[in-house]
N, C-alpha and C positions, 0 to 999 in steps of 0.2 A: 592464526586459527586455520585450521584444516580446511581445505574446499570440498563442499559435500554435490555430491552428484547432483543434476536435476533433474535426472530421468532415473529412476528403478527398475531393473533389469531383471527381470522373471525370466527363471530358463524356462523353454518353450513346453517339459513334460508339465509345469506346474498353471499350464492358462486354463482359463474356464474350455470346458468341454465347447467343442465347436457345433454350430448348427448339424457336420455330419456327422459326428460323432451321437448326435441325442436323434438324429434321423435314422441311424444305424443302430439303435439300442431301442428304436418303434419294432420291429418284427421281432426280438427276442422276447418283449413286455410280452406281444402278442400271442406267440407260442406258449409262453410259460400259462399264461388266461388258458389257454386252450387246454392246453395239457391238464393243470393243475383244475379248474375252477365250469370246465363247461360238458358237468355231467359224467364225466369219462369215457365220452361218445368212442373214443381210439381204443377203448379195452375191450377189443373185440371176443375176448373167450369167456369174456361176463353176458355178450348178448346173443350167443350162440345156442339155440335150444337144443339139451340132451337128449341123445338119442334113446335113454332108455323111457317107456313109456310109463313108468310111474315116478317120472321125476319129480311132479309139482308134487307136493307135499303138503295139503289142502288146510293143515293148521299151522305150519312155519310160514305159508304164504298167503293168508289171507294181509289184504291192503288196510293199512291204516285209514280208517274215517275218521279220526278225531281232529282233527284239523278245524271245525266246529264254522268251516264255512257251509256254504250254500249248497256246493257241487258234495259235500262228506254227505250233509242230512240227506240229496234227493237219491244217494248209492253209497246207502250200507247194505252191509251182507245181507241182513235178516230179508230185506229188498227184492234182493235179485235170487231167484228162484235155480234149486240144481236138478237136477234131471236123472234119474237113475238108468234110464236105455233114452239118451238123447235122439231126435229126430231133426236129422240135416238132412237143405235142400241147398245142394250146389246149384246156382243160376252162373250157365257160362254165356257171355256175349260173343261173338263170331261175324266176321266179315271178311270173308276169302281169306279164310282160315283154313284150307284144305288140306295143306300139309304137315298142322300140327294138331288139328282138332281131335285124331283118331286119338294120338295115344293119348292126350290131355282126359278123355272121356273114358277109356279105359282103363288109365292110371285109377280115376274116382270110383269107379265103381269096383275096383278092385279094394278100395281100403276097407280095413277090418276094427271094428269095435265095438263097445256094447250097445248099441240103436242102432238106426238105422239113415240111410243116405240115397235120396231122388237125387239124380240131374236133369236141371233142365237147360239146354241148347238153344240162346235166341238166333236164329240168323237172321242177322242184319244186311239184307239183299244181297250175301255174296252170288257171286257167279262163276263160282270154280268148283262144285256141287259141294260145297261145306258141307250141309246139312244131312245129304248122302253117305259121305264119311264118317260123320257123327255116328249114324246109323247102324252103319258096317260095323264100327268097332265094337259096339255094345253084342254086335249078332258071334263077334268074332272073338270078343276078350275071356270065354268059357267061363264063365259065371253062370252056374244057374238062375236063373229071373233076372238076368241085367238088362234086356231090352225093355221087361215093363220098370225099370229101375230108370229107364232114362224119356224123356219128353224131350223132340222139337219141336222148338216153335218158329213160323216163318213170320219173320218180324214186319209190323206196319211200317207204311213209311215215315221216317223222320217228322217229329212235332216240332212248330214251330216253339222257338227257344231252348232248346234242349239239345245237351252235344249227342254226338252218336252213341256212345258207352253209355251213358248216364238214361237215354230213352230205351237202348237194350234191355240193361239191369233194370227198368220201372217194368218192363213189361215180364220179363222173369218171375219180379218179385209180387206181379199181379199173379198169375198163376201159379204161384207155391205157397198161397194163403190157403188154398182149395186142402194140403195136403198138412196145413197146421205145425209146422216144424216149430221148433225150441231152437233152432238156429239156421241163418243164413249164412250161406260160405259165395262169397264173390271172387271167381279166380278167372283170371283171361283164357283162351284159349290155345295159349301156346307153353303153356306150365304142365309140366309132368311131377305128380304125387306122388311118391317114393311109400313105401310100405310104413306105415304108423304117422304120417305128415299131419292127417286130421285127428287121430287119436289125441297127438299130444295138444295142438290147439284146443278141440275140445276138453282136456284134463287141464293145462291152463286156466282155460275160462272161467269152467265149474269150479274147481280150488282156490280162482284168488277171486271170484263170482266178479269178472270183468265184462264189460258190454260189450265192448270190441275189440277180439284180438288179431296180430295182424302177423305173416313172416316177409321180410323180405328175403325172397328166393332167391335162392346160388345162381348167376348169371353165366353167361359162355364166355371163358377166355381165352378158346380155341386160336382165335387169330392174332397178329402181331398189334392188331391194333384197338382189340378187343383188352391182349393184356397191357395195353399202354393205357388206355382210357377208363376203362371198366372200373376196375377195383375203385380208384380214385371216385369215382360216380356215386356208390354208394356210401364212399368214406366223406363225401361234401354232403351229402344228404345225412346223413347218421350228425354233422358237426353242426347242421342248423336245425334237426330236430333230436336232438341227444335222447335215446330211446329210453335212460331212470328220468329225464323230464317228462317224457310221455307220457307214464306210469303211476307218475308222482302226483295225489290230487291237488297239493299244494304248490304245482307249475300250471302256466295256462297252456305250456306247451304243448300241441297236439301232430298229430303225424299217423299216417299209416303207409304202408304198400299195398295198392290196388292189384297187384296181382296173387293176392292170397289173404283174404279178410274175412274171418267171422265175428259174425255180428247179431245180437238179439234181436229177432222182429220188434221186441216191445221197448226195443231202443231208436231201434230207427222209425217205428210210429211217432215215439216221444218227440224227435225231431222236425214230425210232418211230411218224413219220408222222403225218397228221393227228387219229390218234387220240389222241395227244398232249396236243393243242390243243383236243378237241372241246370244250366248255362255255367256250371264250372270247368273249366281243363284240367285243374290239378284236381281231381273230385275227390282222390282216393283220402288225401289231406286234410278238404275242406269236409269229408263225411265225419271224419276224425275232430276236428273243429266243432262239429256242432253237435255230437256226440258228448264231446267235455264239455263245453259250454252250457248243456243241460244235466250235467250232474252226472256223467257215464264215466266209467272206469277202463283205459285203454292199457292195451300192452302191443310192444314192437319188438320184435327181435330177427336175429338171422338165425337159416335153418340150411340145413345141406341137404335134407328129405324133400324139397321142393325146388325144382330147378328148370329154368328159362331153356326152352327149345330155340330162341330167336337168336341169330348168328348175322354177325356186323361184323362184314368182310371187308370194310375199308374206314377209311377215316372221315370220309365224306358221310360215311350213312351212320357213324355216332356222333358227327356233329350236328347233323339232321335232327338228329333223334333231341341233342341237349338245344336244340334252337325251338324247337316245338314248343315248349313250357318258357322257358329264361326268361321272356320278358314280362310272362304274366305272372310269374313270381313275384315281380318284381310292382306287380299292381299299373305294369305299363307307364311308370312314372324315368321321364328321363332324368332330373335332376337323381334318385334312386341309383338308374345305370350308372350315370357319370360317380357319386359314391361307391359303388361296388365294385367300379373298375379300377379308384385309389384305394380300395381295399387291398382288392386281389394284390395289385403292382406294390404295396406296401408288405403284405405278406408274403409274398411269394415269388413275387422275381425280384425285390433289392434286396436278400441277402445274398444270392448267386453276383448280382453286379460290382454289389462291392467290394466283389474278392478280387476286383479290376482295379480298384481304385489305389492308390499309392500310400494311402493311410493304414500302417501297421492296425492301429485299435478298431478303425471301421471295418475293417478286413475279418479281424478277430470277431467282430461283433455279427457280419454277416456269415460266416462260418458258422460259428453258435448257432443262429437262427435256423441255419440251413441242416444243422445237424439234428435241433429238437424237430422240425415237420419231419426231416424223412423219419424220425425214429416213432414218430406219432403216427405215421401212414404205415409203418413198417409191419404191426399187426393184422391190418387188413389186405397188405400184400401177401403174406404168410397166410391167412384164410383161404384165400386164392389158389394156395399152391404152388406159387412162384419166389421165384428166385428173389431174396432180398436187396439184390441191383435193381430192380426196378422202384424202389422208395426215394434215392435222391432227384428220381425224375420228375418231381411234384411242382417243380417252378417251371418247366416245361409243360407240363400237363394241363396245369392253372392256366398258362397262358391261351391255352386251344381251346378254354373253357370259356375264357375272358371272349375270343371270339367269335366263340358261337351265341354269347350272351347279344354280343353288337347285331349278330346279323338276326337274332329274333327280332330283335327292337327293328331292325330292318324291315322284316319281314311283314311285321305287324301295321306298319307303318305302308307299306305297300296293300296291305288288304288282305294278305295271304300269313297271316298268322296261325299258328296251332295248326296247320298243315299236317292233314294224314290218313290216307288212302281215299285222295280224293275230296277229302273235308276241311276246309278254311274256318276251323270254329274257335277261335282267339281273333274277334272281329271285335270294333269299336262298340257295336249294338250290345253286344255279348257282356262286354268288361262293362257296359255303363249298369245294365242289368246285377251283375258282382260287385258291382263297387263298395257294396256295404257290407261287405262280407271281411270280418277281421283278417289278417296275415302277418305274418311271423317274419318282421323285418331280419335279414343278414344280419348279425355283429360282427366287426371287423374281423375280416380275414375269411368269413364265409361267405363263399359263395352263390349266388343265388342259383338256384335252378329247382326242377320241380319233381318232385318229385315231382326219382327218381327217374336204378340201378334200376326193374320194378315195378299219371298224371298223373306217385309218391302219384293230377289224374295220365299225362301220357309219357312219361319217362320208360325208362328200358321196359321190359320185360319185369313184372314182378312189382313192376312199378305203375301200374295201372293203365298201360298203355295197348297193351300187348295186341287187344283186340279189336281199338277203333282211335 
């Protein structure tokens, strides 16, 4: 009788997938989720607003209410009121804003449509004559009646519990009741308004009769490390508030950019107003948050007609800028960090590693991975303007994102949180005061940070930061 083996010998291509082989096919799962399944936040020429000014199309876009929940019944159309010569009151907030406040003020009061548009100027004790610039420009911008078109105001000082931006805009929007507008426009002081910027916002609003609409603004990628960081900035912000979530009443997702937001007074009353919100840093977000949560209809999109004066001429002052927010994104919870940080490292730097590793299939499998991100980020480098070599640099990018997340937590943990011009206002009193306030956890592979490109309350320019 034949002697039969007592070991079965399986060539090596036929074993069970190995622990790296199923760790190397985690960031392709991830990408394909992203890609396929979260919004189509990457299809950046769907979130682009047209520049022509009768783009919305007031019966192909009004929004679906029959969704037959809560938020449809308290914002149907019949609801929300349209305006035939709408009346905007731009409230800008200002803090040694001297060098960009002029043209931000005479961008606005040069815009053209049918009503009409006050600015009002808080300045929040700058000392580099802000508020004198302000002034200038409206005397200087040749508009007839544009100095009684614009109000400063010399701002009180800081209320206890309340960040600086957040106690600006209450006092703005105390003085622009007097003048009865149909909409508030909340833009920082370093945003320039390109010709039709608020027309179409407003044609938005009225057409698809939204409570809050938001742009996030074209940012500067003037410098080498503006175009390293930048783009990426609003492309993690757009992946954890996907802008058709935003929109959608059937997402609880909500989001805006604080550096350009119109909003119905008698929406932001319905919410109890900014007093609401006062002790938030990402405010621009959490306005948007309670906004939808009482039944408001938001829109977010990108615009080329409104674009960031603010210039980050090294690496140190946009990490700065993403340390600001990150950790209170994050609701200041470490067990949170220490998750976002095996996010990130799972999406974004182990496909580039394991083109190291000696395993043909893990190798292939990180390749793939590294090929779907840069081709997902590759649309918003292309908005940009830039050169499509800058998209595989996104495990690199992640990384310097990863460590400005550690050193907010740092930061915050030292006392000196949400740091900026001066203001320590991401303090412990602060976060216990927010702590009830919902937030829109990371899913794998996104990043946390705050808004924004654009505090989304103090991230870039455009991102609700710009001013305080």
């Amino acid at each position: 009788m034949p002697h039969l083996p007592t070991e079965l010998h399986v060539p090596a291509v036929l074993h069970v997938p190995t622990v790296l082989h199923a760790l190397a096919a985690l960031p392709v799962l991830i990408w394909l989720y992203l890609l396929a399944a979260r919004g189509g936040f990457w299809r950046v020429s769907s979130l682009v607003e047209s520049e022509a000014s009768g783009a919305v199309d007031p019966e192909r876009s009004a929004p679906d209410s029959t969704d037959g929940s809560a938020a449809g019944a308290l914002s149907t159309p019949a609801a929300i009121p349209r305006h035939a010569a709408p009346r905007v009151v731009a409230v800008v907030p200002a803090r040694n804003e001297a060098a960009s406040i002029g043209v931000t003020v005479s961008s606005l009061l040069q815009q053209r449509f049918h009503g009409s548009l006050q600015v009002i100027v808080v300045d929040d004790g700058s000392t580099d004559g802000t508020a004198a610039v302000a002034a200038t420009a409206a005397r200087a911008c040749g508009i007839t009646g544009a100095t009684d078109r614009l109000t400063v105001l010399h701002g009180a000082p800081l209320a206890a519990g309340w960040t600086g931006k957040l106690w600006a805009l209450q006092q703005g929007v105390d003085a622009a009741r007097a003048l009865a507008p149909d909409y508030l426009l909340f833009t920082d002081a370093d945003i320039e308004h390109r010709s039709g910027c608020i027309a179409r916002l407003i044609a938005r609003a009225e057409a698809e009769r939204r409570d809050l609409v938001s742009y996030m603004v074209r940012l500067s990628v003037d410098t080498v490390a503006e175009r390293w960081l930048i783009p990426a900035f609003v492309f993690f912000f757009f992946m954890l508030y996907p802008p058709r979530w935003i929109a959608s009443p059937r997402s609880r997702t909500a989001g805006a950019a604080g550096g350009c937001i119109l909003i119905r007074p008698q929406s932001l009353q319905r919410i109890g107003g900014l007093a609401a919100l006062r002790s938030q840093i990402i405010d621009d977000c959490a306005l948007a948050r309670a906004v939808k949560n009482s039944g408001g209809r938001l829109w977010l999109g990108l615009t080329r007609s409104a674009v960031s004066l603010r210039r980050y001429g090294s690496l140190a002052e946009i990490g700065s800028m993403i340390s600001r927010t990150a950790f209170n994104q994050l609701g200041h919870s470490y067990l949170l960090l220490m998750l976002t940080l095996l996010g990130l490292g799972l999406t974004y730097l182990l496909p580039p590693l394991l083109l190291l590793s000696h395993d043909a299939l893990a190798a292939a499998l990180g390749l793939t991975a590294w090929a779907l991100m840069s081709a997902c980020y590759l649309p918003m480098v292309r908005f940009y303007g830039l050169s499509p070599l800058w998209s595989p640099w996104l495990p690199a990018i992640a990384a310097f994102y990863a460590g400005a997340t550690v050193h907010s937590a740092v930061q915050y943990g030292l006392g000196r949180g949400g740091l900026w011009k001066g203001r320590a206002q991401d303090m412990a009193h602060n976060a216990a005061r927010a702590a009830d306030a919902p937030r829109n956890v990371p899913a794998p592979g996104v990043p946390a940070q705050g808004a924004r490109p654009p505090g989304q309350g103090q991230g870039p320019p455009g991102q609700g930061q710009g001013s305080h």
